[in-house]
C-alpha positions in Angstrom: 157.0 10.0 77.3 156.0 6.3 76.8 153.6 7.3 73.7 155.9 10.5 73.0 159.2 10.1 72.7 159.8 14.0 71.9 157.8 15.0 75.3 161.1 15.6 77.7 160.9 15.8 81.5 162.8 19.6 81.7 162.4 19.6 85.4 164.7 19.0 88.2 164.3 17.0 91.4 163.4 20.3 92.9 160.6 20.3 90.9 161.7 23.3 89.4 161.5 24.1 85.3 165.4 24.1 83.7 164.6 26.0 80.7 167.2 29.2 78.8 169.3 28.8 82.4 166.3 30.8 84.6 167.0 27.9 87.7 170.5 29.0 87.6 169.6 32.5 87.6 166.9 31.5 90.8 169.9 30.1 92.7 172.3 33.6 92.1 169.5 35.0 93.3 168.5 33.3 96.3 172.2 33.2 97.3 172.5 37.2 97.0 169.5 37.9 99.4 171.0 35.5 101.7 174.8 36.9 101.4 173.0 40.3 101.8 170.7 38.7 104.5 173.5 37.5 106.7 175.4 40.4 106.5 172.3 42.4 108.3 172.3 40.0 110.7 176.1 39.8 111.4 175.1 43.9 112.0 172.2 43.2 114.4 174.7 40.8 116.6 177.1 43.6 116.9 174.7 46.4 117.8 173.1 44.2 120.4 176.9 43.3 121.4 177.3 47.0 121.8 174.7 47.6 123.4 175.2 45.0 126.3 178.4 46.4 127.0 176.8 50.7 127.4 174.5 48.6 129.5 176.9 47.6 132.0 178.6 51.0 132.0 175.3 52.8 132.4 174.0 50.5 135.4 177.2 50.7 137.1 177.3 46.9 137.2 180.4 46.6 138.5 180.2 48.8 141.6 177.3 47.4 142.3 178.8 43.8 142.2 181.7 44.7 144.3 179.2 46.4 146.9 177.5 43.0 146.6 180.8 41.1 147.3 181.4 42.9 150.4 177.9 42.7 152.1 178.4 38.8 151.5 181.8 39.0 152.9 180.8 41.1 156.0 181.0 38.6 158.4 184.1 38.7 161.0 185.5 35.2 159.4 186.2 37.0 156.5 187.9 40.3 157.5 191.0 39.7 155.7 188.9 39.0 152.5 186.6 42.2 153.4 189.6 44.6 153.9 191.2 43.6 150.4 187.8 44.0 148.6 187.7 47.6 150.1 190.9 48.6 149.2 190.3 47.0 145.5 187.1 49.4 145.7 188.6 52.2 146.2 191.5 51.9 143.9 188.9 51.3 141.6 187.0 54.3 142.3 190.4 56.1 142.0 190.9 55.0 138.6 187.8 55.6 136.9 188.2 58.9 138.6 191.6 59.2 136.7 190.0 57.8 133.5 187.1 60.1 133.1 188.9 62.9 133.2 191.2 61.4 130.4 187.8 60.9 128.7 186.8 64.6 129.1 190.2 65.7 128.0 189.6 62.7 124.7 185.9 64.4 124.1 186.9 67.9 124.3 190.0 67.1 121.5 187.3 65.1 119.5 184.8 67.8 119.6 187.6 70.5 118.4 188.3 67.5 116.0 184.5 67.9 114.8 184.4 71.3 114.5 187.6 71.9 111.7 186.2 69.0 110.2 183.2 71.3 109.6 184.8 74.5 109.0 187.6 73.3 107.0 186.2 72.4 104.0 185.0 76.4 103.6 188.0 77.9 104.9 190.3 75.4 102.4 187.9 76.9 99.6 188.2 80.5 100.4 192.5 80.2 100.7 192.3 78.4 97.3 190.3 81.4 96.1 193.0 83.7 98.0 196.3 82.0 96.9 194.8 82.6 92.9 194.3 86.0 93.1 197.5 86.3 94.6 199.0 84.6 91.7 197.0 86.8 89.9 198.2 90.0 91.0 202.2 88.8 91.0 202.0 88.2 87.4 200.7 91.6 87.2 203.2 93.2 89.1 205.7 92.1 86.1 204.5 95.0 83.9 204.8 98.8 84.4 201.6 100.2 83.3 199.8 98.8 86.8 196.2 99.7 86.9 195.9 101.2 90.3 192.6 100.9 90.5 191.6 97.7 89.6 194.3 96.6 91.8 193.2 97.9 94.7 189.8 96.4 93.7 191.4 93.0 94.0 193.6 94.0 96.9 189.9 94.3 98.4 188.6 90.8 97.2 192.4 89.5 99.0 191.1 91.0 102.5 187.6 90.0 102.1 189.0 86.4 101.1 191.3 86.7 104.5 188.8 88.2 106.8 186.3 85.1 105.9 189.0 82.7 107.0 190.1 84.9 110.4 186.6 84.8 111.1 186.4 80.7 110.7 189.4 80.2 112.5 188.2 82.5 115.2 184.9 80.6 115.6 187.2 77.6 116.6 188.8 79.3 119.2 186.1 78.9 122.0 186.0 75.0 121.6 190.0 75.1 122.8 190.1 73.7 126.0 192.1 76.5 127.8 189.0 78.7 126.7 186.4 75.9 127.7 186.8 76.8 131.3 185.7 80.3 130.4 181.7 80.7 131.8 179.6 83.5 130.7 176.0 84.9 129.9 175.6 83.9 125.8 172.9 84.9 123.8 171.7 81.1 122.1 170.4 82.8 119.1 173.7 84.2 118.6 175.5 81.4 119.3 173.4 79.8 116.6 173.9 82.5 114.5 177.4 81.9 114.5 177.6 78.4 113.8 174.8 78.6 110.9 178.0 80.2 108.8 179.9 77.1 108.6 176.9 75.1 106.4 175.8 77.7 104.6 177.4 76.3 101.3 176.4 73.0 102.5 173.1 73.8 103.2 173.1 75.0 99.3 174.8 72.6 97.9 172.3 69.8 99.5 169.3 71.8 98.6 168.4 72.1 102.9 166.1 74.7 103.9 166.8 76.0 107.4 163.9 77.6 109.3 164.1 79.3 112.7 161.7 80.2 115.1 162.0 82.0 118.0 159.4 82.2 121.0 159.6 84.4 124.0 162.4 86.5 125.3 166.0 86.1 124.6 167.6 82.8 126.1 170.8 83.6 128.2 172.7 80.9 128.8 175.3 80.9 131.7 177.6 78.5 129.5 181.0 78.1 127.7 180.3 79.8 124.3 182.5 76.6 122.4 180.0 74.4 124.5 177.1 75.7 122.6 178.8 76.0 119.3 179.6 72.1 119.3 176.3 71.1 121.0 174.6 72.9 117.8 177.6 72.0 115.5 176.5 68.2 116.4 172.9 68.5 116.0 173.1 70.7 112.9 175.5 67.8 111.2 173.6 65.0 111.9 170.7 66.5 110.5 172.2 67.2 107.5 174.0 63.4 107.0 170.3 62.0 107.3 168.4 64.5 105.1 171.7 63.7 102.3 170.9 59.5 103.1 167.9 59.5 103.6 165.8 61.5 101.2 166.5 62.2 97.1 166.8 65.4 95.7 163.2 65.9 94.1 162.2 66.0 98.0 161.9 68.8 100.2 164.9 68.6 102.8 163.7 70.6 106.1 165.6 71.3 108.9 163.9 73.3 111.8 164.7 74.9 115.1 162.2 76.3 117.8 164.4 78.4 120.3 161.6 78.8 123.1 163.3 81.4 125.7 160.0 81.3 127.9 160.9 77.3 128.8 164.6 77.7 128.3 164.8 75.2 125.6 165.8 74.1 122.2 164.2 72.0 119.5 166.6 70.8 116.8 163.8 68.9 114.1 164.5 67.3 110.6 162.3 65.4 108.5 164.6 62.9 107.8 164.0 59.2 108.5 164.1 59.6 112.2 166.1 57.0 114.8 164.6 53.3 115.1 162.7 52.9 118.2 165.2 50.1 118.9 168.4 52.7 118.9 166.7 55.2 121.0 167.8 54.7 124.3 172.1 54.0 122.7 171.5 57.2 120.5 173.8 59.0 123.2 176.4 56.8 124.3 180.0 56.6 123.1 180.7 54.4 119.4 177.3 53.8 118.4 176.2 54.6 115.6 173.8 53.8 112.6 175.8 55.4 110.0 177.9 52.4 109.0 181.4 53.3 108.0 181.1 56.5 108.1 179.9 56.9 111.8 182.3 57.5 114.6 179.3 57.4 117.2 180.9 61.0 119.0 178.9 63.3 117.6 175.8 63.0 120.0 177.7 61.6 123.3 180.1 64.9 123.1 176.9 66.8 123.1 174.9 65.3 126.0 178.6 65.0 127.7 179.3 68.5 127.4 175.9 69.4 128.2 176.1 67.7 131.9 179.2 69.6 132.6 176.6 72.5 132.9 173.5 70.3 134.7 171.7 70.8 131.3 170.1 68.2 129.2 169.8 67.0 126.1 167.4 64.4 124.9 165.4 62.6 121.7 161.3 63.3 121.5 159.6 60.1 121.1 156.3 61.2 121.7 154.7 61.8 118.3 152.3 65.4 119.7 155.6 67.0 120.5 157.5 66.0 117.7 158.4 69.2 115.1 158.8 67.4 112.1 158.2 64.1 111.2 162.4 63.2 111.6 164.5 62.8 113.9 163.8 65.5 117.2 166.1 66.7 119.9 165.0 69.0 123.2 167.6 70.6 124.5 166.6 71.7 128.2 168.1 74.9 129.8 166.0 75.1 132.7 166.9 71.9 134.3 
């Protein structure tokens, strides 16, 4: 600049080159990834917060400290002490007692919740379809040269239309609780067969291929028949979320099912993009959930909860050789 007076420092004291506003532009940019950044992390904290708590619930942390409380309190100076910690034992016992059966009574309404959540959607379609051609056939019913025919032809469409939505509302009936407490011998295929029916329009509408395989003899379940339905109802739904989030349309979408009546159990596979190692041991407790907004974090506790009614299990395959697909896998054991 001392020899050149039009030679012009255009760099900040960052070092940086000021020219047609790109710092400015830098700085917007660095200031979204961090905005987005923090947000991640504000995420992270909360699922780990979550996770503490399940933690304590699954350990029993605080029978365990009150158990602790008393052996340090056993000696004779402290039977006062000792006899109030046992009575606050026991009414604590008495109340979780009282609580988790307010908690089954809570899952079983949010599973029926679930399950017209899932069937709704068809059953609002088909009465839309109904209600039309019953407008339809009142306009018609105006004139006096009726064709007899064709109107029993649409009279036939009307109870078609009817039967479809008798039959979805009859589906919901075994997830009821006054008919939960009913145990028989089911037949899981169809069980499964059942439930298929209620995404078969979104299974075409997302462009999902369903493919089941069956080994063995048939597997008889001594279950609740609504039991199955929202164990499967659960599985089936999840899949389908992550296949719709997780993949584009230009991909195959896969969902696969190995009913094995030899071993008594049940493979529910997707090749979506799986659970994070990290999430895999919370995947079944109550309110967590990866799905953001849109996640209640029910979906897979009702399962293994309703499950255990019946000493079955329900669990995620971490071992790559046993995995189905390449997604997310769940074994569902009968022969526990």
């Amino acid at each position: 600049q001392e020899h050149n007076p039009n030679l012009k420092d255009k760099t900040n004291r960052e070092g940086l080159i000021e020219i047609g506003g790109v710092f400015e532009d830098f700085k917007a940019l660095l200031q979204s990834f961090l905005g987005w950044l923090k947000k991640e992390f504000d995420k992270y904290k909360l699922s780990n917060k979550e996770k503490e708590v399940i933690d304590v619930f699954k350990k029993k942390a605080v029978t365990n400290e009150l158990e602790l409380v008393r052996s340090y309190l056993s000696d004779k100076r402290y039977t006062d002490a000792s006899k109030l910690l046992a009575l606050a034992s026991k009414h604590y016992e008495q109340e979780k007692s009282y609580l988790t059966e307010r908690a089954e009574q809570t899952e079983d309404l949010a599973a029926v919740g679930l399950a017209v959540e899932t069937a709704s959607h068809d059953i609002m379609f088909m009465m839309g379809r109904a209600k039309s051609l019953l407008d339809t056939l009142l306009k018609s019913s105006y004139y006096s040269n009726i064709d007899y025919k064709l109107l029993g032809d649409e009279l036939e469409k009307l109870r078609g239309q009817l039967s479809f939505i008798e039959d979805q509302l009859e589906g919901i009936q075994p997830m009821f609780r006054s008919t939960k407490r009913i145990v028989k011998s089911h037949n899981f295929k169809n069980v499964f067969d059942k439930v298929i029916k209620y995404f078969q329009s979104v299974f075409k509408k997302s462009n999902i291929n369903l493919e089941v395989d069956t080994k063995g003899g048939p597997l008889v379940i001594d279950c609740n028949e609504g039991v199955l339905m929202q164990v499967v109802i659960n599985l089936i739904d999840n899949s389908v979320y992550w296949l719709n989030n997780s993949l584009d349309d230009s991909k195959d979408k896969v969902i696969r099912v190995l009913i094995d009546g030899n071993k008594q159990q049940v493979t529910v596979a997707d090749n979506g993009r799986g659970v994070r190692e990290d999430d895999v041991d919370f995947i079944f407790e109550p309110f967590f959930s990866t799905k953001g907004n849109e996640g209640r974090g029910l979906g897979l506790y009702i399962a293994k909860q309703l499950l255990e009614r019946y000493d079955y299990e329900i669990s995620y395959i971490t071992k790559e050789n046993f995995k189905v697909l390449k997604g997310a896998n769940f074994l569902i054991n009968f022969g526990v």
